[in-house]
C-alpha positions as CSV (number, residue, x, y, z in Angstrom):
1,X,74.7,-87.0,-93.7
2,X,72.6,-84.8,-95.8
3,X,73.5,-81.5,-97.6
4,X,70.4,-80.1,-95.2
5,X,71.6,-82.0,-92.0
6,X,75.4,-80.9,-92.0
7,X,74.6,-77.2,-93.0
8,X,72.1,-77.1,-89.5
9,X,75.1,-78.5,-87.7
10,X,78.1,-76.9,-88.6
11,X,78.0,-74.4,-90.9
12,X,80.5,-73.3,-93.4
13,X,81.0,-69.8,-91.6
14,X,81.5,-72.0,-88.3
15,X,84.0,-74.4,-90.5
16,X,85.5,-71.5,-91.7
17,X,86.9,-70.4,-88.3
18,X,86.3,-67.2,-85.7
19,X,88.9,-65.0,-87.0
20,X,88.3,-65.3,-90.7
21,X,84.3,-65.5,-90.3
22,X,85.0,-61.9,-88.7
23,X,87.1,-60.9,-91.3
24,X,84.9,-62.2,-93.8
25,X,81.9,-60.5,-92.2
26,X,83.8,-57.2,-92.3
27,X,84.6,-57.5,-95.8
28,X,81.0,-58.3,-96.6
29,X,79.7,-55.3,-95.1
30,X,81.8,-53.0,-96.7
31,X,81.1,-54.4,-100.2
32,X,77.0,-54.0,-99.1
33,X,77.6,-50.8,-98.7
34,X,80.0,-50.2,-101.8
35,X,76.9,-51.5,-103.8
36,X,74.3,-50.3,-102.0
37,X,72.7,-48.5,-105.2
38,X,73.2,-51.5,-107.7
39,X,71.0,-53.5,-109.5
40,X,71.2,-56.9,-110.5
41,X,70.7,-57.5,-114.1
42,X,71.3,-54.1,-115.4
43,X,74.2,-54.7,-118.4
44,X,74.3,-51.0,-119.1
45,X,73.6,-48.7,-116.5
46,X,77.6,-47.7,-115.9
47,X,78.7,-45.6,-118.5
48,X,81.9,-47.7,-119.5
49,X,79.4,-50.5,-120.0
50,X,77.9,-48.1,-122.5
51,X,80.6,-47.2,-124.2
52,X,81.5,-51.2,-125.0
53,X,77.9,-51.4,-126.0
54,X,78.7,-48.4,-128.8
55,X,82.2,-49.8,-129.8
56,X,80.5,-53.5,-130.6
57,X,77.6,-52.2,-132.6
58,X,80.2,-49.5,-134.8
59,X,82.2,-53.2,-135.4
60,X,79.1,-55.2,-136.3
61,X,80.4,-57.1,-133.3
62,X,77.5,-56.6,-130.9
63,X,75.2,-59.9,-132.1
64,X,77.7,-61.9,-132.6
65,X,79.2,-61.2,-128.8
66,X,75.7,-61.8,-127.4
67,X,75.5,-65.0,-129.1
68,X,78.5,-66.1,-127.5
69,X,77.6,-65.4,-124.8
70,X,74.5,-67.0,-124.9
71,X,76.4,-70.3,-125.7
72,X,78.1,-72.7,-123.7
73,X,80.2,-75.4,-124.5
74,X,80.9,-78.3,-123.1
75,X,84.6,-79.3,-123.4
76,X,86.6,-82.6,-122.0
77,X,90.7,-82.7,-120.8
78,X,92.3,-85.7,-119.8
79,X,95.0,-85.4,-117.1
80,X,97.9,-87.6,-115.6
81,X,98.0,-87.2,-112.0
82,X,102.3,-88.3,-111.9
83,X,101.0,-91.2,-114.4
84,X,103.4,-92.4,-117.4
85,X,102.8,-95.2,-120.2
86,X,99.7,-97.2,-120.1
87,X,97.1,-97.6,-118.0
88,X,98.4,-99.5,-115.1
89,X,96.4,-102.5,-113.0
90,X,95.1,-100.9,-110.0
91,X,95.6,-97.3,-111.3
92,X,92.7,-94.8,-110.3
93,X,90.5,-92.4,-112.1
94,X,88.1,-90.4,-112.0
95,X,85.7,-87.7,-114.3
96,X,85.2,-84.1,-112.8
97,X,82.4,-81.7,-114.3
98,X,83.5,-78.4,-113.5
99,X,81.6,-75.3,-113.5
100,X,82.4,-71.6,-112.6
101,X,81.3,-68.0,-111.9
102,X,77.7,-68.4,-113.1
103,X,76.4,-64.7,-111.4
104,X,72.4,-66.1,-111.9
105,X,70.9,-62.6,-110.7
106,X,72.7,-61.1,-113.9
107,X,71.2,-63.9,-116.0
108,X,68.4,-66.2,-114.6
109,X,67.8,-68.6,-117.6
110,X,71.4,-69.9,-117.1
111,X,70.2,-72.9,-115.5
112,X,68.3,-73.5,-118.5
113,X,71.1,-73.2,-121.1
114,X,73.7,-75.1,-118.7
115,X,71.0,-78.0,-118.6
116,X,71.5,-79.2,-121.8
117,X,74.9,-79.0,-122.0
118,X,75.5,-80.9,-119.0
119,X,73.3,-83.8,-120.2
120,X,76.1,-83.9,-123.2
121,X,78.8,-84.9,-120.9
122,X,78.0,-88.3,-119.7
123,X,78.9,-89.8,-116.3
124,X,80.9,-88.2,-114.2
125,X,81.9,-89.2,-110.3
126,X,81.3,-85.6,-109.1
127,X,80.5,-82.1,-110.0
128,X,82.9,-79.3,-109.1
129,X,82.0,-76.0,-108.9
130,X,84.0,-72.9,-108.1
131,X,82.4,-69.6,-107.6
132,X,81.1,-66.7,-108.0
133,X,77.3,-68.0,-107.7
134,X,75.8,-65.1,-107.5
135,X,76.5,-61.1,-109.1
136,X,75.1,-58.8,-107.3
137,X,73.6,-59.7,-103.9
138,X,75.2,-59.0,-101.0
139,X,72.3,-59.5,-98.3
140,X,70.8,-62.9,-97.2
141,X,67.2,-61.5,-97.4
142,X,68.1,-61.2,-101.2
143,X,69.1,-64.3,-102.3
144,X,66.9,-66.4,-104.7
145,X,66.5,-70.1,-103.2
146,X,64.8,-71.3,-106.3
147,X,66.8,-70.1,-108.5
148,X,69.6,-71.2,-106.9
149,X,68.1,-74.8,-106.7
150,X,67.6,-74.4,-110.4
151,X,71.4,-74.4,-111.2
152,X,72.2,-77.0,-108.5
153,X,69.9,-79.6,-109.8
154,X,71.5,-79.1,-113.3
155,X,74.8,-80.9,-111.8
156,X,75.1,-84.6,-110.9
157,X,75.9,-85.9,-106.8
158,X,78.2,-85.5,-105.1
159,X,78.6,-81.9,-105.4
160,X,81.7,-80.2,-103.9
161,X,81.6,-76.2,-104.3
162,X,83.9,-73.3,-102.6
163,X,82.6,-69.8,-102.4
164,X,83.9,-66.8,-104.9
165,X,84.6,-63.0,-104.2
166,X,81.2,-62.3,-104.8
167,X,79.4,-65.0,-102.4
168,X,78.7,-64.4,-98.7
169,X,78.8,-66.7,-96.0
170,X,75.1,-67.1,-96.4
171,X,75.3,-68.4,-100.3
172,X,77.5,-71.4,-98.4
173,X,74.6,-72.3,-96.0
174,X,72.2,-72.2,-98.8
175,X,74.1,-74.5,-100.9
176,X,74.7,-77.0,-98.2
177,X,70.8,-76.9,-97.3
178,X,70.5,-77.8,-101.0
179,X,72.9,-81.0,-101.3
180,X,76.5,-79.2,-102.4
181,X,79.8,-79.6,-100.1
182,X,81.0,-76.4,-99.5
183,X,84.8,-76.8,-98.8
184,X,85.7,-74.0,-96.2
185,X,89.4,-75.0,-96.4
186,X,88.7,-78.8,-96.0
187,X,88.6,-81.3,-98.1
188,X,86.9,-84.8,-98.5
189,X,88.1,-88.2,-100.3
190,X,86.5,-89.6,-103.4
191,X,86.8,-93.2,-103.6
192,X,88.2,-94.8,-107.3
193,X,86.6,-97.3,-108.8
194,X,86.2,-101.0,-108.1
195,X,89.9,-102.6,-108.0
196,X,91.2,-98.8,-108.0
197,X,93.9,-98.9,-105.1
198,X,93.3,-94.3,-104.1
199,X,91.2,-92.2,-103.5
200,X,91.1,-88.8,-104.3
201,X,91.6,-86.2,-102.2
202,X,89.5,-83.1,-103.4
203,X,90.3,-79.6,-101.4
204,X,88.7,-76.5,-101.6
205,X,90.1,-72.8,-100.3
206,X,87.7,-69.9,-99.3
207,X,88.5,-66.6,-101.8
208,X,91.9,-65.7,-101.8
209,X,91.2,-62.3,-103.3
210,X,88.9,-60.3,-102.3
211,X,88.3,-61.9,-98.4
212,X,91.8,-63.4,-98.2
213,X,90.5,-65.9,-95.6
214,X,91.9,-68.7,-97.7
215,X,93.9,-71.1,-95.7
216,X,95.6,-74.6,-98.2
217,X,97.2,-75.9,-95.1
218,X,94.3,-76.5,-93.6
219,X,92.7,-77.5,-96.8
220,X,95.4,-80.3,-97.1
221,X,95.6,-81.0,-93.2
222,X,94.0,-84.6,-93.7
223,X,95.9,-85.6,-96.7
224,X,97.3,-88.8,-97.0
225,X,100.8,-89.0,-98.0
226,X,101.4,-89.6,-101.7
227,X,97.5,-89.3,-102.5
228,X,96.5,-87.3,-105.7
229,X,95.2,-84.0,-105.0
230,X,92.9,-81.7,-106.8
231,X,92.1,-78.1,-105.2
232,X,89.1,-76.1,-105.9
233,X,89.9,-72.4,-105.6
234,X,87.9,-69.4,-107.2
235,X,90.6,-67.9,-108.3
236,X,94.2,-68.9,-109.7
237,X,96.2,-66.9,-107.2
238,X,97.1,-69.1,-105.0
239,X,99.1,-71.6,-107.4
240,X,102.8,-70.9,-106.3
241,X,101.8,-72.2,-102.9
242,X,99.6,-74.8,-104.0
243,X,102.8,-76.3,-106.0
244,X,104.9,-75.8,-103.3
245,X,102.6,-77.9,-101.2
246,X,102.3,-80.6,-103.8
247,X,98.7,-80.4,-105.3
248,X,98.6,-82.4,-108.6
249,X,95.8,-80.3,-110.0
250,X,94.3,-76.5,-109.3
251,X,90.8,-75.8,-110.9
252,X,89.6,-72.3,-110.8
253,X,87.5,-69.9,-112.3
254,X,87.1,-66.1,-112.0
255,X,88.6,-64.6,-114.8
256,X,85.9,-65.6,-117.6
257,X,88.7,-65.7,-119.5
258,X,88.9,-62.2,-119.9
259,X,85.3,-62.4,-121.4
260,X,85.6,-59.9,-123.9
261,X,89.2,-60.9,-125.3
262,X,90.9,-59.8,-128.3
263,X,92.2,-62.5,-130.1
264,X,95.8,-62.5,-129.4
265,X,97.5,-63.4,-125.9
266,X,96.2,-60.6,-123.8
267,X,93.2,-59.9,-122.4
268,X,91.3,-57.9,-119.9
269,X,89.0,-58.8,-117.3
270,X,89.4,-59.5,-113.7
271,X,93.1,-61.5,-113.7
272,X,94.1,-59.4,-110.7
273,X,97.8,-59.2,-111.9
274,X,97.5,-62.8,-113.4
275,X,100.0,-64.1,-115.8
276,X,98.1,-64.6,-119.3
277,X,99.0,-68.0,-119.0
278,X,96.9,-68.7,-116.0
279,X,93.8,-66.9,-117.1
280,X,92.4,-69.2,-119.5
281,X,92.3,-73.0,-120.4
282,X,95.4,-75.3,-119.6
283,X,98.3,-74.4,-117.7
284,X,101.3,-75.4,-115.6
285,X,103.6,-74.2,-112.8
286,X,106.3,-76.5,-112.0
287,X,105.1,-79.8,-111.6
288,X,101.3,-78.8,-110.8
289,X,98.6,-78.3,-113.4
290,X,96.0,-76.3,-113.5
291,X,93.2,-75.1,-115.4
292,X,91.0,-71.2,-114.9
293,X,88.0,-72.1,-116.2
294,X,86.0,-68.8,-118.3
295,X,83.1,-69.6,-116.4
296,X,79.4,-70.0,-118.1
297,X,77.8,-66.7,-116.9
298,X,79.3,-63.3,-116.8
299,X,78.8,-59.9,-115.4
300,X,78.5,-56.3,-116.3
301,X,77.9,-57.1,-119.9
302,X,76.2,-59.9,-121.7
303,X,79.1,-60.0,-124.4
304,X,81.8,-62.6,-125.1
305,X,84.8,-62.5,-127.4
306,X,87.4,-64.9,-127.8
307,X,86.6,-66.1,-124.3
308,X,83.7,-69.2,-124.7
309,X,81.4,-69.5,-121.6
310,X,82.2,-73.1,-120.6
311,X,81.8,-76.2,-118.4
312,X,84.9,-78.9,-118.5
313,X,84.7,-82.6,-117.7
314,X,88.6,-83.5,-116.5
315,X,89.7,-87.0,-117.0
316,X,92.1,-88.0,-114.1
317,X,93.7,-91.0,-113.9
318,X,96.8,-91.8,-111.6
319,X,99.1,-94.6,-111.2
320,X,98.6,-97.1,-108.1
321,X,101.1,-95.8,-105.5
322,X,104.6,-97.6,-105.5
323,X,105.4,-99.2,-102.2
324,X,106.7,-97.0,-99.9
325,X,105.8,-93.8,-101.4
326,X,106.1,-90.6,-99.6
327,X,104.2,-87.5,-99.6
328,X,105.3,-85.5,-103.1
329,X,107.9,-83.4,-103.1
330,X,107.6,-80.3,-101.6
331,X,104.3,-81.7,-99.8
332,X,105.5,-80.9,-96.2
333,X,107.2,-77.0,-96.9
334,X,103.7,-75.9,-95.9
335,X,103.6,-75.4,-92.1
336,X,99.6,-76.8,-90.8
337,X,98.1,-74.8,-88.2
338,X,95.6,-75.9,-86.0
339,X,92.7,-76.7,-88.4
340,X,90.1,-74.3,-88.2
341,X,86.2,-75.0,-87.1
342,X,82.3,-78.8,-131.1
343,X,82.6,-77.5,-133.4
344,X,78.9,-77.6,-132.5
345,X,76.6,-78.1,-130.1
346,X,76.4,-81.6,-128.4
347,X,80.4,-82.2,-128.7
348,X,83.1,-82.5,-126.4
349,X,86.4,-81.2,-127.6
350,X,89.7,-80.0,-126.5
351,X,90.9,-76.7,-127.5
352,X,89.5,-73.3,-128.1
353,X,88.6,-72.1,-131.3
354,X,89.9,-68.9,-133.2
355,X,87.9,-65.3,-133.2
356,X,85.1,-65.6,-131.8
């Protein structure tokens, strides 16, 4: 079914269940009126946004931070989804281009600047996308359709995308109406390639943070036992019980890496409480992986330091499944209720460089 046809029908608020659309909807409301007097696209109208602004430009720092974040990179990580040795006959894989918190109302020409670095990445079998869509808009009547279709048709089908702390309900059904899966605490399976013997199962969680109307269970109702497992989350904070329920691999975005980072292992920005480990790049937690994206928009200030906007193309690959195999370990201590409705430009490269 099309994007268009399966927003009409059931619609990610619907998906999302009564009692957390309600809570949801309250916690909406009380953010429209918390930002009732905002602006989208105005860098320094707070005056702490101001005083950042002074503190770059007594550093020299200021044209150097707005290059940065001007830039985006596009980067490449290769993960083994319970793999060892070799590749294996049968064994699956699969590329993932993931993006995150691009907040267009604070800079329209993204779509523009992310358009050429995605057409560095190559193929991919889906595009992955994790929030934070838009900044500063709160009301349906406000939200840009064409720019919104701008920064869709920059990413390759299928699209699979779950909704941030600052997206309503309504940024879902626009999405879906433009061709992108929203995940409402579902998931869907992407087939492997020919002679591959799995498929992937690819979950997404509505924002933990902010809306708490997350629910993984429900995410990985459907889940067959022992098959690989990527979840989509906004945010990192849900990676104790995503390990605990066996997910092979958490993407996530929201931090921006701390977006104006000093250059040794702390940083501000929205982590929430975060460990520093989880707030940027490559990480683990027990047997999961994961990886917080820093985004390739920003908010509040059009500065980076030391935190590179970015999108990431993950290389999975997994081993065919032995015979016999069980769910993962830890797979079924998560109780299911009833399921709810380059160096330089043009390179792909692991790492993160130095002061920046």
């Amino acid at each position: 079914m099309s994007g268009e046809g399966r927003g009409r029908a059931n619609p990610p608020a619907r998906r999302l269940g009564e009692a957390a659309r309600r809570q949801r909807e309250e916690q909406e409301a009380r953010i429209r009126q918390l930002h009732r007097d905002r602006v989208p696209g105005e860098p320094f109208r707070s005056p702490f946004a101001r005083v950042v602004r002074r503190i770059l430009w007594s550093l020299a720092l200021e044209e150097r931070a707005q290059r940065n974040f001007e830039r985006i990179h596009a980067r490449e990580r290769a993960w083994e989804l319970g793999a060892k040795g070799p590749p294996a006959a049968g064994e699956s894989s699969w590329r993932l281009l993931h993006a995150s918190d691009f907040h267009l109302d604070f800079r329209p020409d993204l779509p523009d600047r992310l358009a050429a670095r995605t057409r560095e990445t190559g193929p991919v079998d889906a595009a992955v996308l994790t929030g934070d869509f838009f900044d500063l808009v709160f009301r349906e009547d406000r939200l840009d359709r064409g720019l919104l279709r701008a920064l869709v048709e920059v990413f390759p089908a299928p699209r699979f995308a779950v909704l941030g702390n600052h997206d309503i309900l309504a940024v879902g059904d626009l999405l879906e109406s433009l061709g992108v899966q929203v995940l409402m605490n579902e998931g869907v399976e992407l087939p492997a390639g020919t002679g591959a013997r799995q498929s992937l199962w690819v979950a997404g969680i509505d924002d933990a943070r902010t809306f708490a109307t997350d629910s993984l269970a429900s995410a990985l109702d459907q889940r067959a036992p022992s098959q690989p497992c990527v979840l989509l989350s906004h945010s990192p904070h849900r990676y104790g019980q995503a390990a605990r329920a066996g997910v092979d691999l958490y993407l996530c975005g929201h931090t921006h890496g701390g977006q104006m980072a000093p250059p040794w292992p702390w940083m501000p920005g929205p982590g929430g409480g975060l460990s520093v480990a989880r707030r940027s790049g490559p990480w683990r937690w027990r047997r999961m992986q994961g990886y917080t994206s820093n985004g390739c928009g920003g908010c509040k200030l059009p500065y980076r330091l030391n935190a590179p906007a970015e999108v990431v193309v993950h290389q999975l690959r997994s081993p065919a499944p032995e015979k016999g195999a069980t769910a993962p370990a830890g797979a079924t201590g998560l109780a299911t209720p009833a399921r709810p409705g380059s160096s330089g430009p043009g390179s792909l490269r692991e790492g993160r460089p130095g002061f920046q």
